[in-house]
C-alpha positions as CSV (number, residue, x, y, z in Angstrom):
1,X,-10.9,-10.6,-5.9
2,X,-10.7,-10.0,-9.7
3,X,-12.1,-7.9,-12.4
4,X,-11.5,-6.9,-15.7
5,X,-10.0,-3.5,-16.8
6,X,-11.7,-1.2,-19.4
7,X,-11.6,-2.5,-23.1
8,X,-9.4,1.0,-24.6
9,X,-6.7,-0.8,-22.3
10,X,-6.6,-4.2,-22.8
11,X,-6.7,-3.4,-26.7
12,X,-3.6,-1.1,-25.9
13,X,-2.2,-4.3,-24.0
14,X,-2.4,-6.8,-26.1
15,X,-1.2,-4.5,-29.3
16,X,1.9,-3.6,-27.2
17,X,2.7,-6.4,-24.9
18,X,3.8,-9.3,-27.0
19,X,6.8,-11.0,-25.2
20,X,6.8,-8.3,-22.4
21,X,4.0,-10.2,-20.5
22,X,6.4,-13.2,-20.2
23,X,8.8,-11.1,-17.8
24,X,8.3,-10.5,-14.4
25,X,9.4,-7.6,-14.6
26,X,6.8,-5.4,-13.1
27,X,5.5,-1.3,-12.8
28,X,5.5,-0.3,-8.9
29,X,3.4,2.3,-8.5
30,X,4.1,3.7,-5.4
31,X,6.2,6.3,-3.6
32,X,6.8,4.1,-1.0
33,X,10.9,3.5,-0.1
34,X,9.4,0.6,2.1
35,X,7.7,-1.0,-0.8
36,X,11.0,-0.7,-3.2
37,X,13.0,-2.3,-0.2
38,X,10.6,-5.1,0.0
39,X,10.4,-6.0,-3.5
40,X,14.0,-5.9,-3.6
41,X,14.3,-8.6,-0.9
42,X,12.6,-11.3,-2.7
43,X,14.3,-10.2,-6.0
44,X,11.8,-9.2,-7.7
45,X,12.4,-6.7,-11.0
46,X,10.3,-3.3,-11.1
47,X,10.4,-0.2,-12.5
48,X,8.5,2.5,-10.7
49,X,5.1,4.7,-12.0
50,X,5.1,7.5,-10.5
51,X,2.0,9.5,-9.9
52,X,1.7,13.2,-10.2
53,X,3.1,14.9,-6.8
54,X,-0.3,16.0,-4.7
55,X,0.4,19.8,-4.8
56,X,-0.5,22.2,-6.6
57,X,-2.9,19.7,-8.7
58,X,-5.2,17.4,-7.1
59,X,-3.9,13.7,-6.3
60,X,-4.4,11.4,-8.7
61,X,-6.9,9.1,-6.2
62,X,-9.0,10.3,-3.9
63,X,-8.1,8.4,-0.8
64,X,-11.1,9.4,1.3
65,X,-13.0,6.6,2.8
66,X,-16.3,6.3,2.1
67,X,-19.3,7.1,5.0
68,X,-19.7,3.2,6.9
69,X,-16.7,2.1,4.7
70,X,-15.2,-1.3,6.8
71,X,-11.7,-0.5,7.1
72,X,-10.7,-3.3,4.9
73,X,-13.3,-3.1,2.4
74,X,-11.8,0.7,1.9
75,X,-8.1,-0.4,1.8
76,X,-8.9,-3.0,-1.2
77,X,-10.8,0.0,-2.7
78,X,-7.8,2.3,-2.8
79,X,-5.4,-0.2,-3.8
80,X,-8.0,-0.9,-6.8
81,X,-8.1,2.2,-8.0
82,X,-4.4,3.1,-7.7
83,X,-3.7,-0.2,-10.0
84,X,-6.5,1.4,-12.9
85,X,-5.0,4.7,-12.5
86,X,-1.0,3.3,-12.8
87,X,-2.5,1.2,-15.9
88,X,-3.5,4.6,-17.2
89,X,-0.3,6.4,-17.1
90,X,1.5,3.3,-18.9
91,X,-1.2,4.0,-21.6
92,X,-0.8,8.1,-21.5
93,X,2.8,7.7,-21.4
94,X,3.5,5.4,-24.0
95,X,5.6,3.2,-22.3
96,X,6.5,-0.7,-22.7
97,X,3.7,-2.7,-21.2
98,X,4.5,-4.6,-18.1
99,X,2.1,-5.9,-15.6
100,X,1.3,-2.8,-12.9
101,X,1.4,-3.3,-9.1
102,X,-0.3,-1.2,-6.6
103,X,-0.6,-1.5,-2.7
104,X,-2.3,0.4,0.0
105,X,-2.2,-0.1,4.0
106,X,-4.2,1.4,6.3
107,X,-4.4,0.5,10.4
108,X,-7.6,0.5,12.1
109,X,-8.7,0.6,15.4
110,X,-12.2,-0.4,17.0
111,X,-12.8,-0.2,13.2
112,X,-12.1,3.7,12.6
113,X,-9.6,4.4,9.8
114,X,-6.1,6.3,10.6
115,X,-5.0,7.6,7.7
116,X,-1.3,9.4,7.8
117,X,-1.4,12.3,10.4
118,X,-1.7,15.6,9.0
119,X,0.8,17.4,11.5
120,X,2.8,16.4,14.7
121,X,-0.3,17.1,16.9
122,X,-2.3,14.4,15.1
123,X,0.6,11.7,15.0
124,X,0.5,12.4,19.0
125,X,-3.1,11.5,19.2
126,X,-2.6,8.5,16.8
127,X,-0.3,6.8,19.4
128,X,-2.5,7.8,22.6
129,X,-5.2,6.0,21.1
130,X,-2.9,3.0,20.0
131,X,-1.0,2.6,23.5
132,X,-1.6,-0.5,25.2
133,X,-4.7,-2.3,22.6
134,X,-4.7,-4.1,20.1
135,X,-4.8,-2.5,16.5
136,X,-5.3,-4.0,12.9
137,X,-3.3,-3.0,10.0
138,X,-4.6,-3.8,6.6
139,X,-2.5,-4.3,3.2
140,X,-4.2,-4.3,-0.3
141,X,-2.3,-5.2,-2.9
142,X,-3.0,-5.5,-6.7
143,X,-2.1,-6.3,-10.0
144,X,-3.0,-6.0,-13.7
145,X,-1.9,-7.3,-16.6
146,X,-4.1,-4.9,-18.6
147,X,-6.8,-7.7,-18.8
148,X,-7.7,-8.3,-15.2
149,X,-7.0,-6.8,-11.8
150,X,-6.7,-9.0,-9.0
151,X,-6.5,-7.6,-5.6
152,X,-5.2,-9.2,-2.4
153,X,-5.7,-8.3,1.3
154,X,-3.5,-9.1,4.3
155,X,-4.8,-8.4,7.5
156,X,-2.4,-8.4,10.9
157,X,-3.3,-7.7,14.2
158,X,-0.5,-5.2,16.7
159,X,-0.3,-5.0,19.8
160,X,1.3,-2.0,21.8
161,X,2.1,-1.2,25.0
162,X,1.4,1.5,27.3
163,X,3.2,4.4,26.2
164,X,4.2,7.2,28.2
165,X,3.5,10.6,26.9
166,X,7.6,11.0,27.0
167,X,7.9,8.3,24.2
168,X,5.4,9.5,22.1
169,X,6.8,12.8,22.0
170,X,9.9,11.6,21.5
171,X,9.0,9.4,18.6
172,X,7.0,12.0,16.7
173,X,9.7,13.9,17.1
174,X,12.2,11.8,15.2
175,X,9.8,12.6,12.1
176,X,9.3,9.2,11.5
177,X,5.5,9.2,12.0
178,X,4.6,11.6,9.4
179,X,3.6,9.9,5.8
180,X,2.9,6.7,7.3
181,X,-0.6,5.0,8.5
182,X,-1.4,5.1,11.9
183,X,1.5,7.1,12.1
184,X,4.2,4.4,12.9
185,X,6.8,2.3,11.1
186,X,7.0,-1.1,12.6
187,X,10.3,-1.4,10.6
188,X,11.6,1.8,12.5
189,X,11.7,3.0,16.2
190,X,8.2,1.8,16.8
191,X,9.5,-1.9,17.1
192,X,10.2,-1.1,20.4
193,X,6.4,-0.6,21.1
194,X,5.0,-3.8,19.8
195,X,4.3,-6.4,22.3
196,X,2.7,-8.7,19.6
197,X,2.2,-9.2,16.1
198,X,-0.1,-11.4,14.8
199,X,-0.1,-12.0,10.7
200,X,2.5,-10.6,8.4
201,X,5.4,-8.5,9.2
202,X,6.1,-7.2,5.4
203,X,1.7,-7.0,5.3
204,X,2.6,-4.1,8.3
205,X,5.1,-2.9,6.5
206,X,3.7,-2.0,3.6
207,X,3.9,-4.9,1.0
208,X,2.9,-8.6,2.4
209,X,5.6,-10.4,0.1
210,X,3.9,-13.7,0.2
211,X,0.7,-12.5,-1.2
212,X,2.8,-10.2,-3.7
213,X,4.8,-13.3,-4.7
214,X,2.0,-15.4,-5.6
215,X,0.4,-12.4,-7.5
216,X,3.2,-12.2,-9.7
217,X,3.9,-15.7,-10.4
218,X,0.0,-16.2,-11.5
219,X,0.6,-13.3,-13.6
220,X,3.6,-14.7,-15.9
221,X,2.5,-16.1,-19.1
């Protein structure tokens, strides 16, 4: 999927870009440590764009799904949306142009969002509802050069298995649930629940680094 940005950025792009756009050498904009890992593992250059922390002002995208939003209609949304808003800063900030990345995952079940758990109680109920079926985890990612945005989406499908109420406690409990989708990191303790993955193990992670790869090489001039 592409679109163009607004035309106050891509005049700021072009005046300021020049031989930058020739670099892959890219913005991240992302808190993620999961996302920096993976771009690191295919070598790719970045710099990160951080947004505003969430308290005490407002975040700096509303991540709420919209009413009858398909789960990976919404994700592509978000990761939209963080891409225009990254752009933005680069513009506010007055820093060197390079070409802005954004990614958002979200998992789905029976096609009902789950975002990151609020607390320990909801992570619990996350995992009850995951044990033993079939889930889908969805990965938008996209890119601007200041022109265009194109957005990608990788969809995988995750099995787990039955989980006794033991494990689940004991997982939450290890803290690694909280700030992540669904709350669980197939890259962490939760490997030991999957009983199938169908699609891309990076996607679930976070950053699907074929898709992201691509992205980037299209966007070199």
């Amino acid at each position: 999927m592409t679109d163009k940005l607004d035309d106050h950025l891509r005049t700021f792009v072009n005046s300021k870009a020049g031989m930058a756009k020739m670099s892959q050498r890219i913005y991240l904009a992302s808190r993620s440590p999961r996302r920096r890992e993976l771009l690191k593992q295919i070598g790719l250059p970045f710099e990160l764009l951080m947004f505003r922390e969430l308290a005490p002002r407002k975040p700096d995208v509303d991540e709420t799904p919209l009413h009858d939003e398909a789960p990976d209609v919404y994700v592509q949304r978000i990761a939209r949306a963080k891409v225009v808003v990254a752009a933005r800063l680069v513009l506010d900030r007055s820093l060197p142009w390079h070409n802005v990345l954004s990614a958002d995952t979200t998992v789905a079940i029976d096609n009902k969002i789950l975002s990151k758990p609020a607390d320990n109680l909801e992570a619990m109920a996350m995992m009850r509802e995951l044990s033993g079926k079939t889930h889908d985890v969805h990965t938008a990612v996209a890119i601007t050069d200041g022109s265009i945005i194109e957005v990608a989406l990788s969809s995988s499908r995750v099995t787990f298995c039955e989980l006794r109420e033991e494990d689940i406690k004991a997982y939450v409990m290890s803290g690694e649930s909280l700030d992540k989708a669904g709350a669980y990191a197939i890259q962490g303790r939760a490997a030991a629940f999957i009983s199938r993955l169908e699609g891309s193990y990076s996607g679930v992670m976070g950053l699907p680094l074929y898709e992201t790869a691509k992205m980037v090489q299209r966007f070199v001039r």
